[in-house]
C-alpha positions as CSV (number, residue, x, y, z in Angstrom):
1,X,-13.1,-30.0,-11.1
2,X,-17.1,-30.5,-10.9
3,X,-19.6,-28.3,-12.3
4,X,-23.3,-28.5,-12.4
5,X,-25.2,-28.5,-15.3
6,X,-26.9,-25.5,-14.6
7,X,-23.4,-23.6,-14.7
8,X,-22.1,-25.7,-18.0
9,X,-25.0,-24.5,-19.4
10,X,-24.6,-20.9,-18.6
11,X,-21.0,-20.9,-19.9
12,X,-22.5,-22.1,-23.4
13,X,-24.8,-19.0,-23.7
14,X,-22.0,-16.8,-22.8
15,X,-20.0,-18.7,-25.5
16,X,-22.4,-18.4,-27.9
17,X,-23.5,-14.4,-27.8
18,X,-19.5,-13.8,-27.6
19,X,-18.8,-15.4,-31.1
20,X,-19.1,-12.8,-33.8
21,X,-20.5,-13.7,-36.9
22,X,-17.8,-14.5,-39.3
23,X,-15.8,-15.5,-36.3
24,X,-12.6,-17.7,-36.6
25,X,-12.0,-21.4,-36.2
26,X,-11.8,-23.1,-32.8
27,X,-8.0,-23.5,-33.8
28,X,-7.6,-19.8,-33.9
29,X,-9.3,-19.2,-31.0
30,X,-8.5,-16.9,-28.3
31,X,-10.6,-17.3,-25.4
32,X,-11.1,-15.6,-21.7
33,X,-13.2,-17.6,-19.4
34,X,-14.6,-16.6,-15.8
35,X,-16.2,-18.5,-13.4
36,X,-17.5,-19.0,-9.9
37,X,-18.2,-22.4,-9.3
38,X,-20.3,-21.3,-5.4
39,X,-22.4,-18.9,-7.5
40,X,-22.5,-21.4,-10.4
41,X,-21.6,-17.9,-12.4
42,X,-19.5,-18.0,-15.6
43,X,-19.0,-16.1,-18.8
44,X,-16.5,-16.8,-21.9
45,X,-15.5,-13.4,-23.9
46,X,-13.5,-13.6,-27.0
47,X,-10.7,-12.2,-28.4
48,X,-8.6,-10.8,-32.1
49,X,-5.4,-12.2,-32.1
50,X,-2.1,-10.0,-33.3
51,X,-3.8,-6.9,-31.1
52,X,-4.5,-5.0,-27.7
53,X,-7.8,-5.8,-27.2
54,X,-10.0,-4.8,-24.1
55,X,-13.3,-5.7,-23.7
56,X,-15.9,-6.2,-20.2
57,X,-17.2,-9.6,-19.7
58,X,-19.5,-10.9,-21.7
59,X,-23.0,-10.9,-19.5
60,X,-21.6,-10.6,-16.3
61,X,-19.3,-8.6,-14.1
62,X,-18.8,-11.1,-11.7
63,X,-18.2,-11.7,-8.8
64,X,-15.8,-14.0,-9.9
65,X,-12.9,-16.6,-8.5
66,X,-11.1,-18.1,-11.2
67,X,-10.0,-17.3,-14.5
68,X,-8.6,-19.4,-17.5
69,X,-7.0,-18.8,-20.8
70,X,-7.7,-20.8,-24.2
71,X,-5.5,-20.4,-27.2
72,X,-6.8,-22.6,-30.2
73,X,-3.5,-24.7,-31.9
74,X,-3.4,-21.9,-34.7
75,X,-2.6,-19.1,-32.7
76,X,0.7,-17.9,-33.4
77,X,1.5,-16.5,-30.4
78,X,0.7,-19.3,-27.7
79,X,3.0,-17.1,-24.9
80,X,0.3,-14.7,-25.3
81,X,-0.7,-13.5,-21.9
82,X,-4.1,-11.4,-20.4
83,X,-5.3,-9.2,-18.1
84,X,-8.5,-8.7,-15.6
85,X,-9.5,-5.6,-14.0
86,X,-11.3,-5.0,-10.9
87,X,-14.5,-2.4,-10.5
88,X,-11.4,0.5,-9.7
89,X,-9.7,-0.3,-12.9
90,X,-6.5,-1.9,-11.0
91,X,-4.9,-5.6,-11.9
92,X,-6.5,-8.4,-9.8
93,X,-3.9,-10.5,-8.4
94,X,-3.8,-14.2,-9.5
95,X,-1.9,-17.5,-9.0
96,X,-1.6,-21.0,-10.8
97,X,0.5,-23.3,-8.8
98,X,3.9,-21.6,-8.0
99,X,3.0,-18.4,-9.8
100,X,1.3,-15.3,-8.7
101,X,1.0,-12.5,-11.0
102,X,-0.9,-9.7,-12.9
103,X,-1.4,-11.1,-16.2
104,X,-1.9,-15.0,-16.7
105,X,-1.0,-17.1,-20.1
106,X,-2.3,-20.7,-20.9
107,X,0.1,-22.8,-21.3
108,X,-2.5,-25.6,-21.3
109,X,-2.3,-25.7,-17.1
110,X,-5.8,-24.4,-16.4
111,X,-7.4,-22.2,-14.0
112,X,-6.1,-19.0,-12.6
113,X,-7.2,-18.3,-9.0
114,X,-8.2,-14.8,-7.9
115,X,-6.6,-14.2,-4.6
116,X,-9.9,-12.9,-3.2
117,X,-13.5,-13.2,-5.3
118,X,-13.9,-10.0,-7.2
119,X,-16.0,-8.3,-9.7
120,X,-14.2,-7.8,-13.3
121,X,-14.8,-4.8,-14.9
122,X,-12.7,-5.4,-18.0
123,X,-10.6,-8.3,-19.3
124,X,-7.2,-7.0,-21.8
125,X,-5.1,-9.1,-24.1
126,X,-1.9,-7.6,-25.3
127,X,1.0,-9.4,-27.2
128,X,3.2,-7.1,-25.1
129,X,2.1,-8.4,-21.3
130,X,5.2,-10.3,-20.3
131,X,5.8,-12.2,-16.6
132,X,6.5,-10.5,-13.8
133,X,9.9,-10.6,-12.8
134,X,11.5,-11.7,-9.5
135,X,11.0,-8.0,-8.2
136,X,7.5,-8.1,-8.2
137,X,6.8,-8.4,-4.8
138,X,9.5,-5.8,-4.0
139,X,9.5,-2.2,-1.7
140,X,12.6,-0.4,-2.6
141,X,13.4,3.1,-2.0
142,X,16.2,4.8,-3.6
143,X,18.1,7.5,-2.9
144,X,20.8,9.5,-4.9
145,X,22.8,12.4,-5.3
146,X,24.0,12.5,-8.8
147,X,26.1,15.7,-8.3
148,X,28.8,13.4,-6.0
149,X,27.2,9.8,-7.7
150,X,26.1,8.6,-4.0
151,X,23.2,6.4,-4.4
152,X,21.7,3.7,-1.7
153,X,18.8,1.4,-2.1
154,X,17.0,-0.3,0.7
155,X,13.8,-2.5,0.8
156,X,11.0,-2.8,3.0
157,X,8.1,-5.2,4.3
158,X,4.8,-5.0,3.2
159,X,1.5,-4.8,5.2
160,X,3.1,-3.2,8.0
161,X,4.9,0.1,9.4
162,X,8.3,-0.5,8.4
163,X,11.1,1.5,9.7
164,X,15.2,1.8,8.4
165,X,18.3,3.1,8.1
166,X,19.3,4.0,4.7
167,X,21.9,1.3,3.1
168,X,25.8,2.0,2.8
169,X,24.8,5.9,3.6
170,X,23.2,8.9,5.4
171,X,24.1,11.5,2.3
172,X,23.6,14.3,2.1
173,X,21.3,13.3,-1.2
174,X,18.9,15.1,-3.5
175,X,16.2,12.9,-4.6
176,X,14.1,9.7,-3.4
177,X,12.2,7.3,-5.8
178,X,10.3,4.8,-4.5
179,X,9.8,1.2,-6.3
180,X,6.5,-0.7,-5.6
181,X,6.6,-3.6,-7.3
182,X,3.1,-4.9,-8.9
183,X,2.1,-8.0,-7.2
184,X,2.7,-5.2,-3.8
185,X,-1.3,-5.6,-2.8
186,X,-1.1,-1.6,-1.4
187,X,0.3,0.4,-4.9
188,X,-1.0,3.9,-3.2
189,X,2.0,3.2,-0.5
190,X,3.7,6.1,0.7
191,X,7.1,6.5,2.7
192,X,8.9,9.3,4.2
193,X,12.6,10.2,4.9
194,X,13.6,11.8,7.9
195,X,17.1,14.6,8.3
196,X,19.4,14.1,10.9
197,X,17.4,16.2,13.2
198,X,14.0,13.6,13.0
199,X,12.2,15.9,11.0
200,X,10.2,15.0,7.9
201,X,11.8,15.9,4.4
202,X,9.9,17.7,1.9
203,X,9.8,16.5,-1.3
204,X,8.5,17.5,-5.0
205,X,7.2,16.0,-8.0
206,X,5.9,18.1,-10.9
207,X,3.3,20.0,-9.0
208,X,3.5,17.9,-6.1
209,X,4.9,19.0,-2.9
210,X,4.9,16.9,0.2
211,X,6.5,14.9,3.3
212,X,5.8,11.6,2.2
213,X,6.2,10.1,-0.8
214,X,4.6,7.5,-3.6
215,X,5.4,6.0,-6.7
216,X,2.9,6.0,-9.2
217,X,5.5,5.1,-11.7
218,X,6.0,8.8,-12.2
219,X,9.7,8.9,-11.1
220,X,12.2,10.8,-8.7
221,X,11.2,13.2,-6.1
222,X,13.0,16.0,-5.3
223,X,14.2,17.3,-2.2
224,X,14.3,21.0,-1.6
225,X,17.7,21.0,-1.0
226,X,20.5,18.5,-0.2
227,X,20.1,16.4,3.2
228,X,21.6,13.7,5.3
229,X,18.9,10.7,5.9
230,X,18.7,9.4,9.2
231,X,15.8,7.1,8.1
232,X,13.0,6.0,5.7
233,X,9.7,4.9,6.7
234,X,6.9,3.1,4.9
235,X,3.8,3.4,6.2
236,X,0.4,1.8,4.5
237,X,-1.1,4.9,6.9
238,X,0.3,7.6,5.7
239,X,-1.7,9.7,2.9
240,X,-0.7,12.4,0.2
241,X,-1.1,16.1,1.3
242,X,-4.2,17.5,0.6
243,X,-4.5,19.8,-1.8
């Protein structure tokens, strides 16, 4: 890849006001860079290795398309893997070749690409980021009734209204959890399960009460008392209750 001089240049500032004084050696490195070649826009931010460590881009927010990871030979953890958020705080998606995920490693493969040109708000390195499994892409909603251990699981499409039939069973069961899985572009999702008579089911979570359901990594809702299901919908339309 080409870049102008102009841009090369810009990159070196960045580089330069990110160094602390005192700083390691280039072989202990650990170094975020952002860039967007059309804009000729880039910044390099720095980072403490052995740590969480979240910091905002160095001169610029962005917008940005690319991102790309450096680790200097003498960093001891070179599976080390980082973060970028967008302006609302939530993981911008990214892909290198046949990958696509949340965080992104080195590797010594390059560039990360932003599936759409965004700003970055903050950039995070944590030795405890791993891959994202095969299930990252996933919808799943699970139902269960642990007093007579029924359970059924069933996935769904995203980007559309998606309509089914619970898996193996109808119940009765007394709780839903739904699974959205993080490379899912829509994470505020909600579904809904319907009782044998087409009516919506209400459900509860802590102080939450509603008819359709999220996840929010916040566990099992509740039904208000046991039901059949004679379907599940997921709907990028629907929207919590107000309160």
């Amino acid at each position: 890849m080409q870049y102008s001089s102009i841009f090369l240049a810009a990159l070196a500032v960045t580089s330069a006001i990110a160094a602390p004084l005192g700083s390691t050696s280039p072989d202990n490195e650990i170094r975020v860079i952002l860039s967007n070649q059309a804009t000729e826009l880039g910044t390099q931010t720095t980072f403490t290795e052995g740590q969480r460590e979240q910091q905002r881009p160095v001169g610029s927010s962005g917008p940005y398309k690319t991102v790309e990871l450096n680790l200097g030979k003498g960093v001891k953890k070179q599976d080390l893997r980082c973060q970028v958020l967008d302006d609302q705080g939530k993981p911008i998606v990214l892909t290198r070749g046949a990958n696509t995920d949340i965080t992104f490693g080195d590797g010594g493969k390059g560039e990360w690409t932003f599936n759409k040109e965004s700003t970055v708000s903050s950039i995070i390195c944590d030795p405890t980021f791993a891959k994202i499994g095969a299930g990252g892409t996933e919808i799943r909603v699970t139902l269960s009734n642990q007093a007579t251990e029924l359970g059924s699981q069933t996935t769904f499409t995203e980007g559309k209204r998606d309509e089914e039939t619970p898996v193996g069973s109808t119940g009765p069961f007394q709780t839903v959890l739904l699974s959205v899985g993080a490379l899912v572009q829509n994470q505020d999702l909600r579904c809904q399960v319907l009782d044998n008579a087409g009516k919506a089911i209400t459900v509860k979570r802590g102080q939450s009460v509603d008819t359709t359901f999220g996840d929010g990594g916040k566990g099992e809702w509740t039904f208000q008392m046991a039901s059949q299901v004679s379907k599940i919908i997921c709907d990028p339309a629907f929207k919590k209750a107000s309160a």
